[in-house]
C-alpha positions, 0 to 999 in steps of 0.5 A: 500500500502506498503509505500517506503522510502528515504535511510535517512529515512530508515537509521534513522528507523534501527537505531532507532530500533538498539537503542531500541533493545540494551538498552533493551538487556543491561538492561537484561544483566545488571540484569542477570549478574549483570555488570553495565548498563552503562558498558553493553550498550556500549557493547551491542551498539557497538555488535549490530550496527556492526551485524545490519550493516553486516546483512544490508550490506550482505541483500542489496548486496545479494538482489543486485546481485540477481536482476543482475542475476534475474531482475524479483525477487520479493523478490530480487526487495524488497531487500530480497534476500531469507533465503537460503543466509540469514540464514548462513549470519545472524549466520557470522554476529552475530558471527563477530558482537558479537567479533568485537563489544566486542574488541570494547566496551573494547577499548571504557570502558578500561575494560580488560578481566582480570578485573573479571567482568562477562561480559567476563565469559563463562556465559556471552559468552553463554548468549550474543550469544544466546542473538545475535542469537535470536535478529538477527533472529527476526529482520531479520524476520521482514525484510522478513515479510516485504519483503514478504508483499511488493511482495504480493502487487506488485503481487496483483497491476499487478493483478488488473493492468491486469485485468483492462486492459483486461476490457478496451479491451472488452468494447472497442471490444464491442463499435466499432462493436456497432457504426459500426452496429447502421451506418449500420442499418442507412445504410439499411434505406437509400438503400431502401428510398435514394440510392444516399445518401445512396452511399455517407454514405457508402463513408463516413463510409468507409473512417470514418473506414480507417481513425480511426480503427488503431488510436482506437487501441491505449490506449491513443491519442490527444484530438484533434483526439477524436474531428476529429473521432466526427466530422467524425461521426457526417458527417456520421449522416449529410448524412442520417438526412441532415438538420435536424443535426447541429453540433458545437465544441469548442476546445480551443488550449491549449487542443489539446494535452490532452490525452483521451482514444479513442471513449471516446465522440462518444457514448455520441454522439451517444446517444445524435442521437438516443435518442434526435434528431431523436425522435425530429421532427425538429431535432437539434444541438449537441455542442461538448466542451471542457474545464478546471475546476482546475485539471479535464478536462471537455468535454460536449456533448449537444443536443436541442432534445426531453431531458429528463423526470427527472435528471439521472445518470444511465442509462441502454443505452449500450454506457453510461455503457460502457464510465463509465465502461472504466473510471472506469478501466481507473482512478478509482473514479476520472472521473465521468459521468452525464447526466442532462438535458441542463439547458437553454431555447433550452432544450435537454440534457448534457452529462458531462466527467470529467476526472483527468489532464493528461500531455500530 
């Protein structure tokens, strides 16, 4: 990532850089026209911070402007208003530059133009200009290099950035017609074996969707509103499994407001129907929970059904893929999903989500 810096830290590296540029050049000078170092490098000090700062000054105002007119320029956004201004810029300054900052240096030493010394020769006219020129050149490339790396970046984020959220469209379009086909399979069973109850999942699924098909559209909502989508469906699940399904949730009030992303915990719970409580004779209990560990949030979905025959994190079930898949466009590595067997005497299964602490 291309790192961003206060104005005093980015003042202190121009500088740093002006300073090292000039003694160097002062050196070079010193050696070719044989003035003085001490002399030299308070021309070249003077030379260079005034065709740095008008280079610096003219870089962030044209870049300023730019994004007036253009507020959707990279280049612009990275203060880099582009080599079309810059370079009939970078010629004025270091012509300005090199004569203000020799008036200045003779003020500075006390050296006259009549002392004899090559500084102020035609040779040195030539050299130092070509000197200016070159330097000034480089250091604004630099610049631009950077400039050009900083809009690279940004354009490959908001690739990514799309991308991911494209990816969390179509798992998303995919789980909501998954749970509505598995309620409308549970559906078909209980037509042909008990119409009256039937009757009543079909009042259920219809106001399940009128209540929660606008809220899933959202990319973030309360907790809370996750926990009431659960609830509806597990109301749904009551209606065709009647006692054999308990539910219970734990929902402390500071967690209420938390962000999730929705129909993050109904294919945990889902699964939790089809792979342990309907294949287990007697059914069970599906515990919802929710709870703070340091900076993550942590929801369990656990049942007492049929469990698992060994500890495993992957699984090839459609509800379990997608969770992880939305988690991992969502935070990265920073949210994890497990699924473990419950680890006290009623048995069954856990399914773990941890996800970074959102203020909501």
């Amino acid at each position: 990532m291309i790192p961003t810096y206060t104005l005093r830290q980015l003042l202190w590296r121009e500088l740093r850089i002006g300073i090292v540029l000039a003694v160097c050049i002062a050196f070079f000078m010193s050696v070719t026209l044989g003035n003085p170092f001490g002399i030299t490098l308070v021309y070249s000090l003077c030379i260079g911070a005034i065709i740095q700062g008008l280079i610096e000054a003219g870089r962030f105002g044209m870049a300023y402007r730019l994004r007036k007119r253009a507020p959707d320029n990279l280049g612009a956004q990275h203060n880099w208003p582009g080599w079309g201004v810059m370079g009939p810029w970078i010629v004025v300054s270091a012509v300005v530059g090199y004569f203000a900052g020799h008036s200045l240096g003779d003020l500075l030493t006390g050296v006259q133009r009549t002392s004899g010394l090559p500084l102020h020769g035609p040779r040195a006219l030539f050299l130092i200009l070509a000197v200016t020129f070159v330097v000034s050149i480089g250091c604004t490339y630099v610049f631009y290099a950077r400039g050009r790396m900083a809009a690279m970046e940004a354009r490959t984020q908001a690739a990514q950035r799309i991308a991911a959220e494209h990816q969390l469209k179509l798992v998303e379009s995919q789980l909501e017609p998954h749970m509505l086909f598995n309620t409308l399979a549970n559906l078909r069973v209980l037509i042909g074996t008990d119409p009256p109850r039937a009757q009543a999942m079909l009042d259920h699924l219809i106001a399940f969707l009128r209540a929660t098909l606008g809220a899933s559209r959202a990319s973030l909502h309360p907790l809370s509103a996750e926990f009431a989508r659960v609830a509806d469906y597990l109301d749904l699940m009551k209606v065709r499994m009647g006692d054999r399904l308990d539910a219970s949730f734990d929902l402390p009030p500071g967690l209420a407001d938390r962000p999730v992303p929705p129909l993050l915990l109904q294919p945990l719970v889902e699964n939790a129907i089809k792979h342990g409580l309907e294949p287990h004779v007697n059914g069970g209990r599906v515990s919802v929970s929710a709870r703070l560990d340091g900076a993550q949030l942590v929801l369990d979905v656990r049942d007492t059904g049929a469990g698992l025959n060994e500890p495993s994190v992957d699984s090839t079930r459609f509800g379990l893929q997608q969770v992880r898949e939305r988690l991992g466009a969502l935070y990265g590595a920073a949210a994890t999903l497990e699924l473990e067997p419950a680890a006290d005497a009623e048995g069954g299964t856990l399914a773990t989500v941890r996800i970074p602490v959102t203020t909501p």
